[in-house]
C-alpha positions as CSV (number, residue, x, y, z in Angstrom):
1,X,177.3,109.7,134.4
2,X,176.0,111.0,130.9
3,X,172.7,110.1,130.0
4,X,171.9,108.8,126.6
5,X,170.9,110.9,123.7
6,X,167.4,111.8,123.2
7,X,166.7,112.3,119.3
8,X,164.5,114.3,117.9
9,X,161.6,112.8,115.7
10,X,163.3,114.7,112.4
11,X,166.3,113.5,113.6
12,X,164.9,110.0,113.7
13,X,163.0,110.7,110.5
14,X,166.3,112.0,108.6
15,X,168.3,108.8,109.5
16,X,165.3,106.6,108.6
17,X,165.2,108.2,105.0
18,X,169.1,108.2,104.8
19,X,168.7,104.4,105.6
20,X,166.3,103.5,103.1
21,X,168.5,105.4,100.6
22,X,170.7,101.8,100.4
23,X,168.2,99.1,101.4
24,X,164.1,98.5,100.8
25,X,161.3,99.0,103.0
26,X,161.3,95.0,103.8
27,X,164.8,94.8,105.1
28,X,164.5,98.0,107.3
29,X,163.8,97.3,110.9
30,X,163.1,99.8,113.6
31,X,166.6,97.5,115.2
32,X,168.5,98.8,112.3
33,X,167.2,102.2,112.7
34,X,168.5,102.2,116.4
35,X,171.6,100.9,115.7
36,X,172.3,103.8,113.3
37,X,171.6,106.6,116.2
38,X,173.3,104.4,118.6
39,X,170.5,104.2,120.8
40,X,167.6,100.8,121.2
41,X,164.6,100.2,119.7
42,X,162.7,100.9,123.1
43,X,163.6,104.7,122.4
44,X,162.3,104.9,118.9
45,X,158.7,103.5,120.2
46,X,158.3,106.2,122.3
47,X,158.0,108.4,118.8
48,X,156.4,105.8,116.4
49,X,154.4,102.9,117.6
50,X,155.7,100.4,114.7
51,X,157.3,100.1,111.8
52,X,155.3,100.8,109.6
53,X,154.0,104.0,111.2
54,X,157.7,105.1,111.0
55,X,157.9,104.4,107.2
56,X,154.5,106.4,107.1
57,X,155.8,109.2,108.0
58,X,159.2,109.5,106.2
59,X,157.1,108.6,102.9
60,X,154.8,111.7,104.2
61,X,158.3,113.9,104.1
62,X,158.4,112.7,100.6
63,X,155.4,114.4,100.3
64,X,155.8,117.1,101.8
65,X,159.1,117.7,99.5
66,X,157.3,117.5,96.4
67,X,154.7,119.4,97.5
68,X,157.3,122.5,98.4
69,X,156.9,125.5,96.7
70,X,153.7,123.9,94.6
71,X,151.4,126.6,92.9
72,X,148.6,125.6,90.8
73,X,148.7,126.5,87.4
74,X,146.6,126.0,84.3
75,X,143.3,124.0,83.9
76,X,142.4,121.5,85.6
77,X,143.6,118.8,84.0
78,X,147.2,120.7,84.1
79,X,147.4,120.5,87.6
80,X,146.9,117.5,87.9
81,X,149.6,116.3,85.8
82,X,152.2,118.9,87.1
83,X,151.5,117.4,90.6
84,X,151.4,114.0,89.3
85,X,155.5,114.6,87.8
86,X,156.1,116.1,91.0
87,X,155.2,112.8,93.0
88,X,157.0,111.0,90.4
89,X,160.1,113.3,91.0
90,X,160.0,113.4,94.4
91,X,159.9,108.9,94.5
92,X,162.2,109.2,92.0
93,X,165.1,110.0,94.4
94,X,163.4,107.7,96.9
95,X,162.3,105.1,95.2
96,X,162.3,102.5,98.1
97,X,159.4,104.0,99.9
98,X,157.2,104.6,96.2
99,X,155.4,101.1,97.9
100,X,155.4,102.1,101.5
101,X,153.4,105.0,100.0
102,X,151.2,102.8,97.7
103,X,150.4,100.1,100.2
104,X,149.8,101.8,103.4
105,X,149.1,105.2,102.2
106,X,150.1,108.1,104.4
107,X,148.1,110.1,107.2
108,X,150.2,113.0,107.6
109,X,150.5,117.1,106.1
110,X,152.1,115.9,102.9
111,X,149.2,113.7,102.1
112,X,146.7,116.4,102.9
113,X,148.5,118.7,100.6
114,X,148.4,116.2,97.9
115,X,145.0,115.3,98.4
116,X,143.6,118.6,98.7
117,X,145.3,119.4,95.4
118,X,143.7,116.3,93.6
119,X,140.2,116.7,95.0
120,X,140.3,120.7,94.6
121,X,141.0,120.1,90.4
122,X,138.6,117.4,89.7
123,X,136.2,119.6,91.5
124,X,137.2,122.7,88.7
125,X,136.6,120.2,86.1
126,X,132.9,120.5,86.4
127,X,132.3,116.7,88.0
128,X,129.6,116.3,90.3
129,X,130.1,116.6,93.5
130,X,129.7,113.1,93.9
131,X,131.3,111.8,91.6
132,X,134.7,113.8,92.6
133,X,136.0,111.3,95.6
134,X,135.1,108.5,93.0
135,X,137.5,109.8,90.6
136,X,140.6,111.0,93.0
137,X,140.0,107.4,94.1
138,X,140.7,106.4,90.8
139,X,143.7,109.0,89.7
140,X,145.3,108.1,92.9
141,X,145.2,104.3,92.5
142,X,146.9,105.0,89.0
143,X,150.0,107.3,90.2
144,X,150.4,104.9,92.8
145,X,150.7,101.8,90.8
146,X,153.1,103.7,87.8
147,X,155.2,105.4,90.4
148,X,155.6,102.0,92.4
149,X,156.4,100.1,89.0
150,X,159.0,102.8,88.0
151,X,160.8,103.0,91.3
152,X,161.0,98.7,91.3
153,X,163.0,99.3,88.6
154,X,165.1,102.1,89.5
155,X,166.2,100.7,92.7
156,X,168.0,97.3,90.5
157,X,171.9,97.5,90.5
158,X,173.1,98.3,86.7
159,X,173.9,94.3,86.6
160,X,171.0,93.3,87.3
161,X,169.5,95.3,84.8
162,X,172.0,94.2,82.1
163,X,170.7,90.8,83.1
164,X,167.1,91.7,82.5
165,X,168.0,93.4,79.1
166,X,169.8,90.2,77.8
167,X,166.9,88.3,79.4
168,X,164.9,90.5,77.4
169,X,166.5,90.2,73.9
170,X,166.6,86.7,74.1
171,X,162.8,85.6,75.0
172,X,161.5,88.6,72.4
173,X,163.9,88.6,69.5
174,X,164.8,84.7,70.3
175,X,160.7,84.1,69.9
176,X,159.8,81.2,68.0
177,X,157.5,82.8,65.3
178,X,155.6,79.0,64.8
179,X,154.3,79.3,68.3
180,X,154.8,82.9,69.0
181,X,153.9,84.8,65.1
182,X,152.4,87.6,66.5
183,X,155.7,88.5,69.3
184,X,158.3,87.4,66.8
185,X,156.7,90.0,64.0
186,X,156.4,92.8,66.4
187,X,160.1,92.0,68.2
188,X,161.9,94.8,66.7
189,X,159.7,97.4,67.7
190,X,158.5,96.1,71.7
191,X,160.4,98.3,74.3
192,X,161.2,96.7,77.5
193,X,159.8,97.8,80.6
194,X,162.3,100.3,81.5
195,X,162.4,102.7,78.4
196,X,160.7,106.2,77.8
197,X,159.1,105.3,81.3
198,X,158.1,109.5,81.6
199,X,156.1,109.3,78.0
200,X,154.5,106.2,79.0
201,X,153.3,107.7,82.5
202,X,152.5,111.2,80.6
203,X,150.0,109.1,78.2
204,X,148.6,106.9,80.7
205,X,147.7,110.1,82.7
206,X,146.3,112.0,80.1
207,X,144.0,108.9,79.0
208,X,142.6,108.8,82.4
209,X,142.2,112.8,82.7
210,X,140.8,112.8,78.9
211,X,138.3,109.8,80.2
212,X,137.4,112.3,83.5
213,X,136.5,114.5,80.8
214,X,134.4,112.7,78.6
215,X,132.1,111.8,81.9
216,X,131.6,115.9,83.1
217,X,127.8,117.1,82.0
């Protein structure tokens, strides 16, 4: 009689990421997982305690992709923002697991990498010492929460999104100006949510690297 299968953990990890390609982090189950090897979930425990230690590591991979072939370049403040368009890159074609990085953070090499990076250029920029995990604290917070925002609404279907535009047009360019003046003046000019999203994340970084700055002795 042929015994069953025994996966590999990259195998495991490659069908996990494949996976969340086509559904979110909340709908994926470590049942679902086995289901798509072909094996049971008692198998997959015996590389990943839980679920969320699975999704840990394939958002690590994502990590460790944007990460490959990375060579630090410029000032300080430049490579921070080329490693910061990386990450964005890198979520961008996985956008389901931008939260599963930003909620329960990742332990593995590709967060190393990243964090090494981060800490290594603040420390170039002249900070204290002390003040250096303060501030990576505080960059990482940020590229967390834009990347997050940006990959909620790539992962909408092209109706849904049609939907939000018409959504959109109506409550700004429908705005009452008696109880609304200051929307209804401005209502040809605000941009919804999902427009020029890589300016807006350029600016927001620089604002925070250019306030980094402004704090260095």
């Amino acid at each position: 009689m042929t015994g069953r299968r025994r996966w590999s953990t990259e195998e495991i990890l490659d069908t996990a990421a494949e996976l969340l390609r086509t559904t979110d982090a909340e709908s994926f189950s470590v049942r679902k997982l086995a289901a798509a090897l072909g094996t049971d979930s008692s198998s997959l425990y015996r590389h990943f305690r839980n679920k969320t230690e699975l999704l840990r590591a394939v958002a690590d991979r994502v990590l460790l992709a944007a990460m490959d072939g990375y060579r630090p370049e410029g000032d300080w403040k430049q490579r921070i923002t080329a490693l910061a368009l990386r990450l964005r890159e890198a979520f961008g074609e996985q956008p389901q697991l931008a939260t599963v990085w930003g909620r329960y953070a990742s332990g593995g090499t590709g967060s190393r990498l990243v964090m090494e990076e981060l800490l290594q250029a603040l420390r170039a920029s002249g900070l204290p010492d002390e003040e250096v995990p303060v501030r990576y604290h505080r960059v990482v917070i940020l590229l967390a929460a834009l990347i997050a925002s940006e990959a909620g609404i790539s992962t909408i279907s092209p109706t849904e999104y049609e939907q939000g535009m018409e959504q959109f047009r109506v409550a700004v360019l429908g705005a009452d100006p008696v109880r609304f003046p200051t929307l209804a003046h401005f209502a040809r000019d605000v941009r919804p949510l999902g427009a020029d999203r890589r300016a807006a994340f350029e600016e927001i970084l620089a604002a925070q690297l250019a306030h980094i700055e402004a704090s260095i002795p």
